[in-house]
TIMAR-886993 format. One record per residue (C-alpha): z, x, y; residue in three letters; residue number from 1. Coordinates in steps of 0.5 Angstrom, whole numbers. Layout:
N
<rec <Z; X; Y>; "ala"; NUM>,
...
This chain:
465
<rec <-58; 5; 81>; "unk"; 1>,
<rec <-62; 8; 75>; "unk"; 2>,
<rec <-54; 11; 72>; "unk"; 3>,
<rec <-52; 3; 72>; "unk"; 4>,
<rec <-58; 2; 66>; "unk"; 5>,
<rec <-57; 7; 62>; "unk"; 6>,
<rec <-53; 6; 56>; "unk"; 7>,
<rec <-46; 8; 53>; "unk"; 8>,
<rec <-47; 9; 45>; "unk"; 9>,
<rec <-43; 12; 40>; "unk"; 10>,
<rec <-47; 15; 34>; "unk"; 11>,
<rec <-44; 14; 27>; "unk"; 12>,
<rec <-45; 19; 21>; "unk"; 13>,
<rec <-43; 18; 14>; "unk"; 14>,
<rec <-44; 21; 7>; "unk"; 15>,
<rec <-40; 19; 0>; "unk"; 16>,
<rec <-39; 25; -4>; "unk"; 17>,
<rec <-45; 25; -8>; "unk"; 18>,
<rec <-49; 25; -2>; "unk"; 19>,
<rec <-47; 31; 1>; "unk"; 20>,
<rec <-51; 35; -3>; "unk"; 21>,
<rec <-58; 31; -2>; "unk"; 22>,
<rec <-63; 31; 2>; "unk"; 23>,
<rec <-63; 27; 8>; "unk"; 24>,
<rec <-57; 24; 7>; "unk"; 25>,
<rec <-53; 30; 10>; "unk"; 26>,
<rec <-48; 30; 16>; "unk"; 27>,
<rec <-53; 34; 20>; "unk"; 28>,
<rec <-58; 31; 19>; "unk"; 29>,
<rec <-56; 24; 20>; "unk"; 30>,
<rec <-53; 27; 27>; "unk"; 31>,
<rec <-59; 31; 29>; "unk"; 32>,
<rec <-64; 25; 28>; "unk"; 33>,
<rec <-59; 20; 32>; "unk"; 34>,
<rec <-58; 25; 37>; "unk"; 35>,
<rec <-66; 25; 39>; "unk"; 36>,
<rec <-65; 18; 38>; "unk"; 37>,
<rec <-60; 18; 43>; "unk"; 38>,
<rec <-64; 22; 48>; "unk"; 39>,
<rec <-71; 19; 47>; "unk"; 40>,
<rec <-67; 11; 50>; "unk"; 41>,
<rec <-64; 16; 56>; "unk"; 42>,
<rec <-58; 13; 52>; "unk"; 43>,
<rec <-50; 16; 54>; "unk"; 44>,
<rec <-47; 19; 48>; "unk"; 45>,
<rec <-40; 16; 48>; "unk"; 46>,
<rec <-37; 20; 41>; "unk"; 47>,
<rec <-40; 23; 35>; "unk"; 48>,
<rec <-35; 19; 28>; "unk"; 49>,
<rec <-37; 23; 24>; "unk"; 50>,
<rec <-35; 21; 15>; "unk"; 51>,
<rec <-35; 26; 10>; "unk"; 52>,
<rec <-34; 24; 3>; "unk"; 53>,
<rec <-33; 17; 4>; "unk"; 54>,
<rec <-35; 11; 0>; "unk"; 55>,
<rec <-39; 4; 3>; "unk"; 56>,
<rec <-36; 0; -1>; "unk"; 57>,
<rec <-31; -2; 4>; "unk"; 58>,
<rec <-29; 0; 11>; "unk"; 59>,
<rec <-22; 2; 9>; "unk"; 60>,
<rec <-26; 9; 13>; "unk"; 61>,
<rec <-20; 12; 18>; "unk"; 62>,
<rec <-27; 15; 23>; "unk"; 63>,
<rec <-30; 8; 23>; "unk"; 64>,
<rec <-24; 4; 24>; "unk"; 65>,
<rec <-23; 8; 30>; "unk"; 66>,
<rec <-29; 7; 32>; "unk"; 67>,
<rec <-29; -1; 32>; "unk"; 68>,
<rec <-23; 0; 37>; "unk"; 69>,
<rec <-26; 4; 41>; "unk"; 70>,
<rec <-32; -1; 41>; "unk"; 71>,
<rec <-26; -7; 42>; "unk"; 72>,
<rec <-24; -3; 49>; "unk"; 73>,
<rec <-32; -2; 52>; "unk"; 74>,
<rec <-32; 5; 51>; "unk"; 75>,
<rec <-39; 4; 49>; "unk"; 76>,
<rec <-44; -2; 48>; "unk"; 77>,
<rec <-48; 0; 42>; "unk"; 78>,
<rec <-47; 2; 36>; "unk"; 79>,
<rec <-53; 8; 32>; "unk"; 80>,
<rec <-53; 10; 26>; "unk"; 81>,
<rec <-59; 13; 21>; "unk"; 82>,
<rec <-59; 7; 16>; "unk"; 83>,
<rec <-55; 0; 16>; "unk"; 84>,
<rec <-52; 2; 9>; "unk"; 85>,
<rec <-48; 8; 12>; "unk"; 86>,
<rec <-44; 2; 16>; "unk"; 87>,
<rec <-43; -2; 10>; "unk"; 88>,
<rec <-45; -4; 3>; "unk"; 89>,
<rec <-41; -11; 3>; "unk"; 90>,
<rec <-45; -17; 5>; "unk"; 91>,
<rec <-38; -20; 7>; "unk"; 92>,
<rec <-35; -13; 10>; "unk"; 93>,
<rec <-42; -13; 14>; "unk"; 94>,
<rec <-42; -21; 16>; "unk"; 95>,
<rec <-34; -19; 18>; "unk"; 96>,
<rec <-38; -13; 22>; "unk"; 97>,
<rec <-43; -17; 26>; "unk"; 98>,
<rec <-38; -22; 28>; "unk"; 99>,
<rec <-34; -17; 32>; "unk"; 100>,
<rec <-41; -14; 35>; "unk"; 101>,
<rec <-43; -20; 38>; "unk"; 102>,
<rec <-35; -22; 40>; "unk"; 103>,
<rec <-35; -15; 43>; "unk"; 104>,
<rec <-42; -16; 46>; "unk"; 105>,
<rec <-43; -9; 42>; "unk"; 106>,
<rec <-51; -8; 40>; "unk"; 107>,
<rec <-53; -3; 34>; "unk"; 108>,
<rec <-58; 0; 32>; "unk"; 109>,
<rec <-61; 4; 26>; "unk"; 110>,
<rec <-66; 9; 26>; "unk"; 111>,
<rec <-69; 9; 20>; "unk"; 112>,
<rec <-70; 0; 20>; "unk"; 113>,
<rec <-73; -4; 27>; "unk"; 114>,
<rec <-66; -8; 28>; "unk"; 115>,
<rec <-65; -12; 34>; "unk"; 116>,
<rec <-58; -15; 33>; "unk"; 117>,
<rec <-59; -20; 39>; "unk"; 118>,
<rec <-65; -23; 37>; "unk"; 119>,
<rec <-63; -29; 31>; "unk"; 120>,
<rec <-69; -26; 26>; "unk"; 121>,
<rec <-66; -19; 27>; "unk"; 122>,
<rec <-59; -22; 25>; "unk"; 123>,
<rec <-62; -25; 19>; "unk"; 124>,
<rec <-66; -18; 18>; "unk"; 125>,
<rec <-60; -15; 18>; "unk"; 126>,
<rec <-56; -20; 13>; "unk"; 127>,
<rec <-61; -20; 8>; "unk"; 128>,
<rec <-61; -11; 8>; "unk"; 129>,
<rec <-53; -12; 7>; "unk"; 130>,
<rec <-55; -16; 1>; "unk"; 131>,
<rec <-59; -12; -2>; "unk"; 132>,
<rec <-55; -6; -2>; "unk"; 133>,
<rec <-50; -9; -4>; "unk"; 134>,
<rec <-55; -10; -10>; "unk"; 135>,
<rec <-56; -3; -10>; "unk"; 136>,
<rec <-50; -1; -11>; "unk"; 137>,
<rec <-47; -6; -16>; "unk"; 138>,
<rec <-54; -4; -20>; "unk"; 139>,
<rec <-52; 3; -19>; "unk"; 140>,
<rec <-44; 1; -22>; "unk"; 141>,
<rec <-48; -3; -28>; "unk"; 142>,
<rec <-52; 3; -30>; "unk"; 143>,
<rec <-46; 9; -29>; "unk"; 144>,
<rec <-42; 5; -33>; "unk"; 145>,
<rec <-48; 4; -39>; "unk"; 146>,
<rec <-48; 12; -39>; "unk"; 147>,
<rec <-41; 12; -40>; "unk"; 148>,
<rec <-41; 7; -46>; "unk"; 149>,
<rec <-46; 12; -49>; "unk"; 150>,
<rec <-43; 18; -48>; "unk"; 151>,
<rec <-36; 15; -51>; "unk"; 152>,
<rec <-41; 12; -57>; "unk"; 153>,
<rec <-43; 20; -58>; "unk"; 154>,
<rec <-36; 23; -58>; "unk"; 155>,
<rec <-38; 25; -50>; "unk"; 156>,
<rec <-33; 27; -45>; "unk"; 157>,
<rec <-32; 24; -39>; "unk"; 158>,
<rec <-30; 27; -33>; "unk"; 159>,
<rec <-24; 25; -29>; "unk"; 160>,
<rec <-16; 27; -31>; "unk"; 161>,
<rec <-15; 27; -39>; "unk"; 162>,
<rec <-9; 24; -43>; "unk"; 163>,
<rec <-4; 30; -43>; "unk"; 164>,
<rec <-5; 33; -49>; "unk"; 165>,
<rec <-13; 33; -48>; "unk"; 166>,
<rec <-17; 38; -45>; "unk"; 167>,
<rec <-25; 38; -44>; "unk"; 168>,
<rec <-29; 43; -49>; "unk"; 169>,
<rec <-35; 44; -53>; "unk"; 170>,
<rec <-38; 42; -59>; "unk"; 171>,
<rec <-43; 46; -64>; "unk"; 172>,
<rec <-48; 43; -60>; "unk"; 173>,
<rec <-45; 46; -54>; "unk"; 174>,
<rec <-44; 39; -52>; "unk"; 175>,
<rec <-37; 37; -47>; "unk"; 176>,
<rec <-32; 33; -51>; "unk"; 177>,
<rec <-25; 32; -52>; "unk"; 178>,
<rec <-20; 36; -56>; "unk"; 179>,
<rec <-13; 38; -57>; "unk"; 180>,
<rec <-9; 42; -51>; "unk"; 181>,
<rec <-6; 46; -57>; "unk"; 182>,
<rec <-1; 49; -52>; "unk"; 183>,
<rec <1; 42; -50>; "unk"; 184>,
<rec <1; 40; -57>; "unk"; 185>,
<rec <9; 41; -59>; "unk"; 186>,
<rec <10; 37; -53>; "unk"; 187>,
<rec <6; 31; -56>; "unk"; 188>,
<rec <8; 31; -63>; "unk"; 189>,
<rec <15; 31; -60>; "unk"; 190>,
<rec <14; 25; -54>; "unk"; 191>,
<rec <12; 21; -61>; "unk"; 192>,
<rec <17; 23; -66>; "unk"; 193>,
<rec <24; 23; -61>; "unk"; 194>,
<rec <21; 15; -59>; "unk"; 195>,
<rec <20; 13; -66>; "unk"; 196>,
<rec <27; 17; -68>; "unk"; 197>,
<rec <32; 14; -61>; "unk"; 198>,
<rec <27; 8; -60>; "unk"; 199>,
<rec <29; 9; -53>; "unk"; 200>,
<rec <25; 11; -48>; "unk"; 201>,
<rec <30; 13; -43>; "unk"; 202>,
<rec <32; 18; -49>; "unk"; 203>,
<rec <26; 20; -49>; "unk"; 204>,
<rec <25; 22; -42>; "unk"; 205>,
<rec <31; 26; -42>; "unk"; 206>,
<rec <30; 30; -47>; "unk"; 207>,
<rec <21; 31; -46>; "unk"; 208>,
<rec <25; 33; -38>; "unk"; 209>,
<rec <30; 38; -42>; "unk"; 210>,
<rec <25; 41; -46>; "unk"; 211>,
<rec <18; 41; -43>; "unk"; 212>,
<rec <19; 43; -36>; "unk"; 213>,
<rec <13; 46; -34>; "unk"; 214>,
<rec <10; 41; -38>; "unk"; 215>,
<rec <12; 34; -34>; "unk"; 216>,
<rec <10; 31; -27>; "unk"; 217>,
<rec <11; 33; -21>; "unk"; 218>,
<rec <19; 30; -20>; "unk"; 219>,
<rec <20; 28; -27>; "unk"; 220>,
<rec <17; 25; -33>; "unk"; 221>,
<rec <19; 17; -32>; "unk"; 222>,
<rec <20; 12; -38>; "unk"; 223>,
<rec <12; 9; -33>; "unk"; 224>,
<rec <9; 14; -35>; "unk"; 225>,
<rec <12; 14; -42>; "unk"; 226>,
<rec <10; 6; -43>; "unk"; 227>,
<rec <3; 8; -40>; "unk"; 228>,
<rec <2; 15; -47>; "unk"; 229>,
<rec <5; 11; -52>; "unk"; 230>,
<rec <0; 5; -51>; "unk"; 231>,
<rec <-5; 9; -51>; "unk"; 232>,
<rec <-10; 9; -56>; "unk"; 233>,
<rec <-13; 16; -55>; "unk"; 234>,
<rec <-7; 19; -59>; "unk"; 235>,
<rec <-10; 17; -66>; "unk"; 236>,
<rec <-17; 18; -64>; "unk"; 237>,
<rec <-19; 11; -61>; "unk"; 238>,
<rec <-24; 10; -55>; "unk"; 239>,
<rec <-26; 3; -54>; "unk"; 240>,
<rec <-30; 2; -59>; "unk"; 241>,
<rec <-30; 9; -63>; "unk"; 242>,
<rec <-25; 10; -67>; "unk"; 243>,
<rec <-27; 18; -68>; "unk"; 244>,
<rec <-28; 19; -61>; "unk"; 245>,
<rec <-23; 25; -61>; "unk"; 246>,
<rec <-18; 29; -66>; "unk"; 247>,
<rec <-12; 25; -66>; "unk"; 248>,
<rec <-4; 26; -66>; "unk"; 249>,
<rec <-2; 21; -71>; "unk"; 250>,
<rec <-5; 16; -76>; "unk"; 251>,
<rec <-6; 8; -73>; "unk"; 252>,
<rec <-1; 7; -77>; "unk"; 253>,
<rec <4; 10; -74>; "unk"; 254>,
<rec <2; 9; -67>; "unk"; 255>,
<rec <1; 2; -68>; "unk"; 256>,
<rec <10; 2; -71>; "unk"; 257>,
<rec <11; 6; -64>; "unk"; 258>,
<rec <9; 0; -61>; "unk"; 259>,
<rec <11; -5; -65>; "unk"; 260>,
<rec <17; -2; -64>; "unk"; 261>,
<rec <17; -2; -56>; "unk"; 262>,
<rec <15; -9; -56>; "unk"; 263>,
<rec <20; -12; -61>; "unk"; 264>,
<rec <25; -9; -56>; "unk"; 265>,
<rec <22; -11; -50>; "unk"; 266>,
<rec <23; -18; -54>; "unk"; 267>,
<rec <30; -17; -55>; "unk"; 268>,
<rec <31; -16; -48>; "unk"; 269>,
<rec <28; -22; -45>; "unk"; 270>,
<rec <34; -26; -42>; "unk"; 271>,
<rec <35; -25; -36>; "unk"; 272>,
<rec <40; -26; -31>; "unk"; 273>,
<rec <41; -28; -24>; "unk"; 274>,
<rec <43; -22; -20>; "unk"; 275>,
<rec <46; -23; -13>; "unk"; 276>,
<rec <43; -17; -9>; "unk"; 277>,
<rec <37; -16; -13>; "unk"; 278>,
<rec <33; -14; -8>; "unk"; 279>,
<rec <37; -12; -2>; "unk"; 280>,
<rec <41; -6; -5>; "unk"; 281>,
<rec <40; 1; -5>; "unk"; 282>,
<rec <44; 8; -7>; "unk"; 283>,
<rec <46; 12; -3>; "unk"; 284>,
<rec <41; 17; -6>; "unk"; 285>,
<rec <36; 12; -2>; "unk"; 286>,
<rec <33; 10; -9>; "unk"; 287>,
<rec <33; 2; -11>; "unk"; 288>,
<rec <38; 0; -15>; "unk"; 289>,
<rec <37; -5; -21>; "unk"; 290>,
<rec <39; -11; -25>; "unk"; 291>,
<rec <43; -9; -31>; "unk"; 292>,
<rec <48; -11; -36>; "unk"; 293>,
<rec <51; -9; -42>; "unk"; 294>,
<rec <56; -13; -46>; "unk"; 295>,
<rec <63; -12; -48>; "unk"; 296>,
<rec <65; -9; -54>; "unk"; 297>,
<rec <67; -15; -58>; "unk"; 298>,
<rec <60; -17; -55>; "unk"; 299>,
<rec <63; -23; -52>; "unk"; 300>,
<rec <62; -22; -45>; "unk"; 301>,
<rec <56; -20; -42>; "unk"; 302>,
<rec <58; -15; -35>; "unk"; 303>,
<rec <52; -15; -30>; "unk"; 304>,
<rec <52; -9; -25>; "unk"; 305>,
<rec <47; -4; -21>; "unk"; 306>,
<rec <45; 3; -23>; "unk"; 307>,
<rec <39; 7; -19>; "unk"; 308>,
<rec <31; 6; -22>; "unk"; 309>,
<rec <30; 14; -21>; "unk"; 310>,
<rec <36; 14; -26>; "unk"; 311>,
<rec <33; 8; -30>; "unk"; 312>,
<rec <26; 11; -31>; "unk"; 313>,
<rec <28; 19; -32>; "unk"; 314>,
<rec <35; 20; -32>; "unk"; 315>,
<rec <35; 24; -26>; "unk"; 316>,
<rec <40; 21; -22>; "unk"; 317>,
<rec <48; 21; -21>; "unk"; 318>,
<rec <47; 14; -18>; "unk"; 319>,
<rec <50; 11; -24>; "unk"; 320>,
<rec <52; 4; -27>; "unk"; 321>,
<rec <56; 0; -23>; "unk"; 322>,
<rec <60; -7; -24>; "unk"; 323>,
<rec <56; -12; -19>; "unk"; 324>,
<rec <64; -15; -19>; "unk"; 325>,
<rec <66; -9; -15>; "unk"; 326>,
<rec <60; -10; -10>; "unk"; 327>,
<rec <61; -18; -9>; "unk"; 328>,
<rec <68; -16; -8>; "unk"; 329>,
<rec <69; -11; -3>; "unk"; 330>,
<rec <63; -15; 1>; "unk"; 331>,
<rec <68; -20; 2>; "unk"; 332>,
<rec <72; -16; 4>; "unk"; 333>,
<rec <68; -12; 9>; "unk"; 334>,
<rec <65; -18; 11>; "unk"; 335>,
<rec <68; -21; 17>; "unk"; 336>,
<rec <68; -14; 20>; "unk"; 337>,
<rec <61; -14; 20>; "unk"; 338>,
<rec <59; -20; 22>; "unk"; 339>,
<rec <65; -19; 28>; "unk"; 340>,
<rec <62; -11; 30>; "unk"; 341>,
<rec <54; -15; 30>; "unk"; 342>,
<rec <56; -20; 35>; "unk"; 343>,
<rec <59; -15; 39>; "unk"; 344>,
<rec <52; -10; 39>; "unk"; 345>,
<rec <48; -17; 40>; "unk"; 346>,
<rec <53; -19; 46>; "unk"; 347>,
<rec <51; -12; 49>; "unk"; 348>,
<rec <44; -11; 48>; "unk"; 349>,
<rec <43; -18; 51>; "unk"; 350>,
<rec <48; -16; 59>; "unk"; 351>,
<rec <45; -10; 59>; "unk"; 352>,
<rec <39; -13; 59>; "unk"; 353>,
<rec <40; -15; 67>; "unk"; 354>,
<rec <38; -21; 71>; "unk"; 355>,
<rec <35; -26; 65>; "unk"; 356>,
<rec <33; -31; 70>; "unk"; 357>,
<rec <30; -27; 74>; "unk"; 358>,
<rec <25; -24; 69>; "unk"; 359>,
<rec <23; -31; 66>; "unk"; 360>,
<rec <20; -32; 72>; "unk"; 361>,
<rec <16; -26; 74>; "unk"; 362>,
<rec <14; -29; 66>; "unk"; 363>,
<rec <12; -34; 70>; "unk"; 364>,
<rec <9; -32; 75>; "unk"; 365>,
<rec <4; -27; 72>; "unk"; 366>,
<rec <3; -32; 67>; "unk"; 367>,
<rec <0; -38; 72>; "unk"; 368>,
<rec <-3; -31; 74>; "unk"; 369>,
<rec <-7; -30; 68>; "unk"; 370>,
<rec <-9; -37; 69>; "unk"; 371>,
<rec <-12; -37; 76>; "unk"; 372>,
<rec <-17; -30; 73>; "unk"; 373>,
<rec <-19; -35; 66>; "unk"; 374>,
<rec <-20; -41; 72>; "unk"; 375>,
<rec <-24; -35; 76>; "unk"; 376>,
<rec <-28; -33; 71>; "unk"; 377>,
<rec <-30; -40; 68>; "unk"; 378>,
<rec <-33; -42; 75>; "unk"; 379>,
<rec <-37; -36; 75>; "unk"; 380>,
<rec <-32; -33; 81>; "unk"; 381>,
<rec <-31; -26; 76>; "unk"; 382>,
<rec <-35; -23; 71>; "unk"; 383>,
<rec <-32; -22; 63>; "unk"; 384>,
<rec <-30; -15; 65>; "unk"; 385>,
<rec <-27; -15; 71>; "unk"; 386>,
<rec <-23; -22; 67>; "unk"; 387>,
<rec <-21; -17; 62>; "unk"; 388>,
<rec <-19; -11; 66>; "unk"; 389>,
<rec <-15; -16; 70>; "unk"; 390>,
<rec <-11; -20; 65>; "unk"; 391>,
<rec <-9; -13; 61>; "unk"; 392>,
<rec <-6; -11; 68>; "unk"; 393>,
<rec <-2; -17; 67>; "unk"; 394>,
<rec <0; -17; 60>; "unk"; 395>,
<rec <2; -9; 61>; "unk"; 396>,
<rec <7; -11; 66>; "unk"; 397>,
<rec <9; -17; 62>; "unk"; 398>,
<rec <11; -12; 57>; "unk"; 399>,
<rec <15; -8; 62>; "unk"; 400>,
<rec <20; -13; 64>; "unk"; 401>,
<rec <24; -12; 59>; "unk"; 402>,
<rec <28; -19; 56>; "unk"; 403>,
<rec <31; -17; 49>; "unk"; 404>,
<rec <34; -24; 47>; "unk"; 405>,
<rec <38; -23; 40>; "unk"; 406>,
<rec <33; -24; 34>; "unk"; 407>,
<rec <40; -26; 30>; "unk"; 408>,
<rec <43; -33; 33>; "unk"; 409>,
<rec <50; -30; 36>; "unk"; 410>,
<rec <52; -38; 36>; "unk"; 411>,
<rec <51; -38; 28>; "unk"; 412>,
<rec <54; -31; 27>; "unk"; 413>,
<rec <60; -34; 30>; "unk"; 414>,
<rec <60; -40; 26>; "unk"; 415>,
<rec <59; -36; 20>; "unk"; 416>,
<rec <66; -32; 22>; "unk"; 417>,
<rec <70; -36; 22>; "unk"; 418>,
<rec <70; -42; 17>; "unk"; 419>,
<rec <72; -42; 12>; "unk"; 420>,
<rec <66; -40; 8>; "unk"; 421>,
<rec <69; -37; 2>; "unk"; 422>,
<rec <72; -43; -1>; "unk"; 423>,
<rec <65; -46; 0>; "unk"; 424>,
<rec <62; -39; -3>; "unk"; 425>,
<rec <66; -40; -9>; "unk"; 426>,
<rec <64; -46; -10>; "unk"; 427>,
<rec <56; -44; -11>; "unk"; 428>,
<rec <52; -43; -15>; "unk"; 429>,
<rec <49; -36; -17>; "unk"; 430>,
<rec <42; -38; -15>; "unk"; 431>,
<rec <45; -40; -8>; "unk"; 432>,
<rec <50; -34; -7>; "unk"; 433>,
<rec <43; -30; -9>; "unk"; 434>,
<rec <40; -34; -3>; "unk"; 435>,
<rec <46; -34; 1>; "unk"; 436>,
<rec <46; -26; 2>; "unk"; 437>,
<rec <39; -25; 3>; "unk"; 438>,
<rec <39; -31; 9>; "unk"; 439>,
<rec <43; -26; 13>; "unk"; 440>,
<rec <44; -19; 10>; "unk"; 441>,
<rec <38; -13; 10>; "unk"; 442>,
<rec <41; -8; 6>; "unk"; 443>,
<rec <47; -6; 2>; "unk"; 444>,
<rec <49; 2; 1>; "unk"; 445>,
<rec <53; 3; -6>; "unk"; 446>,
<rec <55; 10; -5>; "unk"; 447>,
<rec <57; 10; -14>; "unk"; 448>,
<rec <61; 17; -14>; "unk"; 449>,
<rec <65; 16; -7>; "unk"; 450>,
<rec <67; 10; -12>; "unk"; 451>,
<rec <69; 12; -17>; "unk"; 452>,
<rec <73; 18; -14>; "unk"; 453>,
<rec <77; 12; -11>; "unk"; 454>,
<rec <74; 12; -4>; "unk"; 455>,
<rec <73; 5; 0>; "unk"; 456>,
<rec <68; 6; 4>; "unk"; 457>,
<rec <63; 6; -2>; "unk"; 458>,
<rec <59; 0; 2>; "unk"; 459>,
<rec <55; 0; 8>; "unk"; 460>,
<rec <52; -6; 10>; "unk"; 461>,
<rec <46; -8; 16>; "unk"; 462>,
<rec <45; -15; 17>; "unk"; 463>,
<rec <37; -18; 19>; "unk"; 464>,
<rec <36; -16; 26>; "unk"; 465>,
């Protein structure tokens, strides 16, 4: 009888990056502390979830995560820690977290403060030490951020990644601050000019990709990352409100036609345009394919059509332009096909599935079963626990038994097959059209190059199931 009184606790640990290397703070010690802890209540250690280099601000942690769903399937009732901030430095993640104690009947308590959960002071006690760290770490956000501030007013560098072209270096006083990368200057100097020469930022990124290599990200230069560079005012020496912060590539002059450059071009492009598979198409390089248009030559017509985004933002794919003419009517072709090929998979998937009554009733069944446990349960006849262990067996074999009712309503299905829709399609509108395609379409392939070899199987087609 003495076993039934001792109880099952998980310990666990946590320390942020910088904590890592301060004393008290360390995975060890917070574990050893708890493990006493643990031993001198006579407590059942369930597990250790232990967090290295991970910050409190949120609890977007993967061991903490796993420790509230081991609590939620009682594998322990009482959560011990070294301090309440190693749980959560958030006032609403903290509140968050005391309700799925109470809900899960879970107790917590910390070493290093006197907190009894189950009590109404001890839940006010623990509110307000959440709210105090939080205090603490926004003071400490505040203060991070005025020494960053001063050392931009000094020229200082600031750790972290660097625009490409810069690297960390020493000044006279053996002070860090940032300087040029010469060997990545050329490449620079050449971003820069080859924009300002073509105006055209897929140019650009095909050219840096040509010619730099070794130089360029991991899969590609993009014409994202370019955007990002050529609106950054490092490149002549700015940094917030110091405009000598470092040497510069170009003079402000030149940086700001750049941009000018960039933004009336942007203006230019700003009509748009309706395109009727925005959103459900995809190359068969597996890439998204995007909305484009170009005009004809006497600039009269405008023809709207798809080309891959990897294409679209570093020229690096062979996905290219195609008419979005040859799209819709190769669709209205395949269509009925389709449509005939999806009904006949769902009128499979729902016989095969056996004798529908007859599971609808052992639904039934188990659920009036359920009802007679909560009936049970409220009468004071079972315990929670039992409660709860009995309904999961329930819900387990509600799970088994296996009813798969088409998603897809085979009767509309049937009825969009046969009228005679395409009469009432040309009749649409280009937003309904667009509307009328995503209603029932989950994906189109475009194989570009299968088309332009003259291949009809160029388009694939998967409905929603």
């Amino acid at each position: 009888m003495e076993n039934d009184k001792i109880i099952k606790v998980a310990i666990y640990t946590r320390v942020s990056t910088i904590q890592q290397v301060e004393d008290g703070f360390s995975l060890e010690t917070q574990r050893e502390r708890l493990i006493k802890l643990a031993e001198s209540n006579n407590y059942n250690i369930y597990k250790i979830y232990e967090e290295q280099g991970k910050s409190g601000k949120n609890t977007n942690r993967p061991k903490f995560q796993e420790m509230m769903e081991d609590m939620q399937n009682k594998k322990f009732s009482k959560i011990l820690v070294m301090k309440l901030d190693r749980i959560s430095r958030s006032v609403s993640d903290l509140e968050n977290i005391i309700k799925k104690l109470q809900e899960n009947n879970c107790g917590f308590e910390s070493a290093s403060e006197k907190i009894d959960t189950t009590s109404a002071m001890g839940l006010m006690f623990i509110r307000l030490l959440g709210i105090f760290a939080q205090f603490e770490r926004e003071r400490i956000s505040e203060r991070i951020k005025d020494v960053f501030s001063e050392k931009i007013r000094h020229g200082g560098a600031i750790t972290g990644n660097l625009p490409i072209g810069y690297k960390i270096g020493l000044n006279a006083n053996n002070e860090k601050i940032v300087i040029k990368d010469l060997e990545k200057e050329q490449f620079v100097n050449d971003m820069f000019n080859k924009y300002e020469e073509t105006s055209s930022l897929i140019k650009t990124v095909q050219y840096l990709n040509d010619t730099y290599p070794k130089f360029v990200y991991k899969g590609g230069f993009n014409t994202i990352d370019l955007k990002r560079i050529l609106q950054n005012p490092i490149y002549y020496g700015c940094l917030r409100d110091n405009e000598n912060y470092c040497e510069p590539y170009l003079t402000y002059e030149k940086w700001k036609r750049i941009n000018d450059l960039r933004e009336n071009k942007n203006i230019k492009s700003e009509k748009k345009y309706i395109y009727l598979f925005s959103g459900i198409i995809k190359g068969a390089c597996g890439h998204r394919l995007s909305g484009s248009s170009f005009k004809s030559r006497d600039k009269k017509t405008v023809y709207l059509g798809y080309r891959c985004s990897k294409y679209a933002h570093s020229g690096q794919c062979e996905n290219l332009f195609i008419k979005e003419e040859v799209i819709e009517n190769r669709i209205i072709e395949i269509l009925p096909s389709v449509i005939t090929e999806e009904i006949s998979k769902l009128k499979k998937e729902y016989v095969d599935n056996g004798d529908t009554t007859k599971n609808i009733n052992a639904i039934k069944n188990l659920e009036a079963e359920k009802k007679r446990i909560i009936n049970s349960y409220n009468k004071g006849w079972m315990s929670e626990y039992e409660a709860d262990e009995e309904i999961e067996i329930i819900n387990e074999k509600i799970n088994k038994i296996n009813i798969k009712a088409p998603k897809v309503d085979i009767k509309k299905l049937k009825e969009l097959r046969n009228m005679k829709w395409l009469d009432i399609y040309n009749e649409l509108s280009r937003e309904n059209k667009q509307l009328l395609y995503r209603s029932f379409i989950d994906i189109i392939e475009v194989d570009v190059k299968k088309y332009r070899k003259g291949y009809t199987d160029f388009i694939k087609i998967e409905l929603i199931k």
